[in-house]
C-alpha positions, 0 to 999 in steps of 0.5 A: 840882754834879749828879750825874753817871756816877761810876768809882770807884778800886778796892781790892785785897785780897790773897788767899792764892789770888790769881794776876795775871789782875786784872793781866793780863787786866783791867789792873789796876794794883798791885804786890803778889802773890797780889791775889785781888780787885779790891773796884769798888764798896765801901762796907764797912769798911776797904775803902770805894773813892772817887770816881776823878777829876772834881768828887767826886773822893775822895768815898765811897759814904758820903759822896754819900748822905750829901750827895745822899740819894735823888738818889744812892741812889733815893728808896725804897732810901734810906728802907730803906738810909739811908746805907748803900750795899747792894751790893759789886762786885767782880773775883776772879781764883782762881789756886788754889782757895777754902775751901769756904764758906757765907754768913750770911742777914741775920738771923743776919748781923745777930745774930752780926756787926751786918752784912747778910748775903751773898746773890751772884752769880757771872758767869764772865769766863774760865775755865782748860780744866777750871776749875770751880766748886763750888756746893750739894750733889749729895745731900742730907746731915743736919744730925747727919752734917754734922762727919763729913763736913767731917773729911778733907775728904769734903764735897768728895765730895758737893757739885756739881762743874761745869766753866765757860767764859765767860759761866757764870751762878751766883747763891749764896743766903745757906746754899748752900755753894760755893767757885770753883776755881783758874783761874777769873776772875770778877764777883761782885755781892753785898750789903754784907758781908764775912761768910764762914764757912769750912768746909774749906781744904785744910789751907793754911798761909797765907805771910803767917801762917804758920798755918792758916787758922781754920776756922768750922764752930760757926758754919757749921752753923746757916745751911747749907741741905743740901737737893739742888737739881736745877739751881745755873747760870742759864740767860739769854737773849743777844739783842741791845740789850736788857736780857737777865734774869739774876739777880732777886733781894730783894737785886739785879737783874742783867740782861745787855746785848750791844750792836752798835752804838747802845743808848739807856737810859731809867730815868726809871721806876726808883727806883735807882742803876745799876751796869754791870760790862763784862765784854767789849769797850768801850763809851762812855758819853754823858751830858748832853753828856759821855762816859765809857768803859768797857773790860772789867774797870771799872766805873761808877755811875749815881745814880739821879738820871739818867734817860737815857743812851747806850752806843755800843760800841767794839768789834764787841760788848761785853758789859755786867752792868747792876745796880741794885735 
């Protein structure tokens, strides 16, 4: 059977933070509370998605490298990845805010928890009046002071604060700490990894637990970068039925598409898979005579086997993440 544009059945986390805007902005279906996170395309342990409906239905990321190799991943990135997917897609809904944290790079990921590490991005898909995001320093601090700050909070005193709205661009670079506050909902694509150092939580008590929630600063200390930089959001272009650059990166490329109307795609030159992530509108995807849509909050996979299709937007414009390696 050939490979063909595949969704995938997401996972949901709950989330001691998790409000219901998966549930009522993005449709997504479950019953539980406080589910923070809707894991799209998911290859990490114990969170891995399947394959939603057709012929691979059932089957996981594992399983199609495993059975298609290159025609799935991409000639270059399997022979670098083997049978390990490279990225997380995933929806967070923050109805209160996150620790404040910090991700491993891949050789200390690799070193302390045989994973990769953690390099992401942020694309905001809603945004609470006065909602923000906490991303980096706002001066620079030393190593030495590092514990002095966390005690009591203060580091919150001197990390960078920025009010979002829609559309609001972040990339997160393994050593960068940063939390998303309450009333953001957003699209993170990031590597395979599930590795978060916390640093300050408030002093919640989780509901489910009853207790703290550990904190990692041992850990956390050794991958922090504490230099000031001058500017955290990503600022991209928005024309029209093009490919828009956002986020290039070693470990992913995301570019941003509005489409009106008719947009043809030609990857007959690119060596990966493609994901696109509709963050606004609907569109409907053609492929070798067939179709599948795409509304806002799902997302779809493109082996890299698949050299052309066609988007025709549903709506006056829609909004797509196209992602691939």
């Amino acid at each position: 059977m050939k490979l063909h544009p595949l969704k995938f059945t997401p996972v949901f986390k709950y989330r001691l933070w998790g409000g219901e805007k998966l549930k009522s902005v993005l449709n997504k279906e479950y019953s539980e509370d406080n589910i923070g996170e809707s894991w799209e395309i998911s290859d990490v342990e114990d969170g891995e998605t399947v394959v939603a409906t057709g012929f691979f239905q059932g089957k996981t990321l594992k399983d199609l490298i495993k059975s298609h190799k290159g025609e799935f991943l991409g000639k270059t990135i399997y022979e670098k990845f083997g049978n390990e997917f490279p990225l997380l897609i995933k929806f967070i809904d923050a109805k209160t805010p996150l620790s404040i944290q910090v991700h491993p790079g891949n050789e200390v990921a690799k070193e302390r928890h045989n994973s990769f590490g953690k390099n992401e991005m942020w694309y905001v898909m809603e945004a609470d009046k006065d909602a923000e995001l906490i991303v980096g320093f706002d001066e620079k601090i030393e190593k030495k002071d590092y514990n002095t700050y966390v005690a009591g909070g203060a580091i919150l005193d001197v990390m960078h604060h920025e009010n979002v709205s829609d559309g609001d661009t972040f990339y997160i670079p393994t050593g960068r700490v940063h939390a998303i506050g309450a009333g953001v909902l957003l699209a993170e694509i990031q590597q395979t990894s599930d590795i978060t150092y916390r640093i300050y939580d408030y002093d919640r008590v989780d509901a489910k637990t009853g207790a703290l929630r550990d904190l990692h600063n041992d850990m956390a200390i050794d991958v922090i970068d504490f230099e000031c930089h001058d500017t955290y959001k990503t600022s991209y272009e928005t024309k029209l039925n093009v490919s828009n650059t956002l986020v290039h990166s070693p470990y992913f490329t995301s570019n941003f598409i509005v489409i009106e109307g008719t947009l043809q795609k030609d990857y007959s030159k690119l060596d990966s898979f493609v994901i696109y992530i509709c963050v606004d509108g609907a569109i409907e995807l053609l492929h070798n005579k067939k179709s599948f849509s795409l509304k806002k909050g799902e997302t779809i996979l493109l082996p890299a086997s698949i050299d052309s299709i066609e988007l025709q937007s549903l709506s006056e414009k829609s909004k797509l993440l196209e992602v691939y390696l």
